[in-house]
C-alpha positions in Angstrom: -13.3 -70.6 -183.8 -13.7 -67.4 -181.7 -12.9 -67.7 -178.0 -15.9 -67.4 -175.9 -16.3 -64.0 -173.7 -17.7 -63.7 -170.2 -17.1 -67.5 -169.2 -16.7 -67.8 -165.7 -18.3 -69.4 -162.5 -21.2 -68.3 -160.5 -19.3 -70.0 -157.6 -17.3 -72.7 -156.4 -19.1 -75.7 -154.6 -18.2 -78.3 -152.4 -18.8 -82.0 -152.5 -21.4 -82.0 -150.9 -23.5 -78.9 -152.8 -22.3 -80.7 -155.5 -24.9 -83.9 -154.5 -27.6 -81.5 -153.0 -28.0 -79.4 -156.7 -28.0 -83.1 -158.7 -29.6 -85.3 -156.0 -32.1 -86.3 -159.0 -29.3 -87.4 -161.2 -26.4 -85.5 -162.7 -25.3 -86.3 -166.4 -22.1 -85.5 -168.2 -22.1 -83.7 -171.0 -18.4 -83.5 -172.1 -15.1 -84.5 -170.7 -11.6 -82.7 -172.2 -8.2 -82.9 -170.3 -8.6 -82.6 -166.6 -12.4 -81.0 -166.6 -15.9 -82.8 -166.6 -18.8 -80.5 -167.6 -22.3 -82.1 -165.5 -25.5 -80.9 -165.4 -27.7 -82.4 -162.7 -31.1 -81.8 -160.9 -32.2 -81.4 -157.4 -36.3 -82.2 -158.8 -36.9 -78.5 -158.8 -33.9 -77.0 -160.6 -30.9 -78.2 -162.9 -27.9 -76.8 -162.5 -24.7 -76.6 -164.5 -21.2 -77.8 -163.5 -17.4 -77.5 -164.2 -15.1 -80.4 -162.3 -11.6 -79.9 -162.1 -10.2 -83.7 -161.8 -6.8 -82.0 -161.4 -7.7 -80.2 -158.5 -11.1 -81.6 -157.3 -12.4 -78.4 -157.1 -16.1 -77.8 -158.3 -17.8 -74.8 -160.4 -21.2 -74.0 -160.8 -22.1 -72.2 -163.6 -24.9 -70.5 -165.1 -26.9 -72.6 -168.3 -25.7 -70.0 -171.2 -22.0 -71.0 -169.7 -22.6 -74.6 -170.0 -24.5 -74.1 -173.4 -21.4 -72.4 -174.9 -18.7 -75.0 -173.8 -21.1 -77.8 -175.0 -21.7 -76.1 -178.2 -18.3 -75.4 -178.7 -17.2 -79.0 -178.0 -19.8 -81.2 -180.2 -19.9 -78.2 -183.0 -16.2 -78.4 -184.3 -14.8 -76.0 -181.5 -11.0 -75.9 -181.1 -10.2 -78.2 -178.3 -7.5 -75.7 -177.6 -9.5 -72.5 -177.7 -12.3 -74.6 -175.5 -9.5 -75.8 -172.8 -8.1 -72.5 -172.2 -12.0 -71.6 -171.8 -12.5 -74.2 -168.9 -9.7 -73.0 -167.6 -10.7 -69.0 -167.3 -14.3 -70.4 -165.8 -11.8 -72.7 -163.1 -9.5 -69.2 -162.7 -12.7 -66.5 -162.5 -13.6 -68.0 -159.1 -10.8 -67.0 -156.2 
């Protein structure tokens, strides 16, 4: 499988962003190595997330983002080619 282009994060988010954007509920989509991918709504919006267990650090990213990684991981993606993908969203934010 091709590497995705143009992954990265919108931003990084705290804790407690984290809870505002998925105060409705926040579901996870996929888990691989040391990253959960959520997505989560505040009752107006949903919102897309990257969580780095490693770090604890937090990544919001846009829905085509979140769209590709999921794709990628329930289509027969290489687990390989979509870890080093998680980590150039975790590495576009500095």
């Amino acid at each position: 499988m091709n590497k995705l282009a143009g992954l990265n994060a919108l931003r990084e988010i705290s804790r407690e962003e984290f809870l505002e954007l998925a105060k409705n509920g926040a579901r996870e989509l996929f888990d691989l190595a040391h990253y959960k991918i959520f997505d989560g709504s505040d009752g107006n919006a949903q919102s897309h997330f990257v969580y780095d267990m490693g770090s604890h650090r937090c990544y919001l990213i846009n829905k085509d983002t979140c769209y590709d990684l999921v794709t990628a991981f329930y289509c027969g993606g290489s687990k390989e080619d979509i870890l080093e993908n998680l980590n150039k969203v975790a590495s576009s934010v500095q």
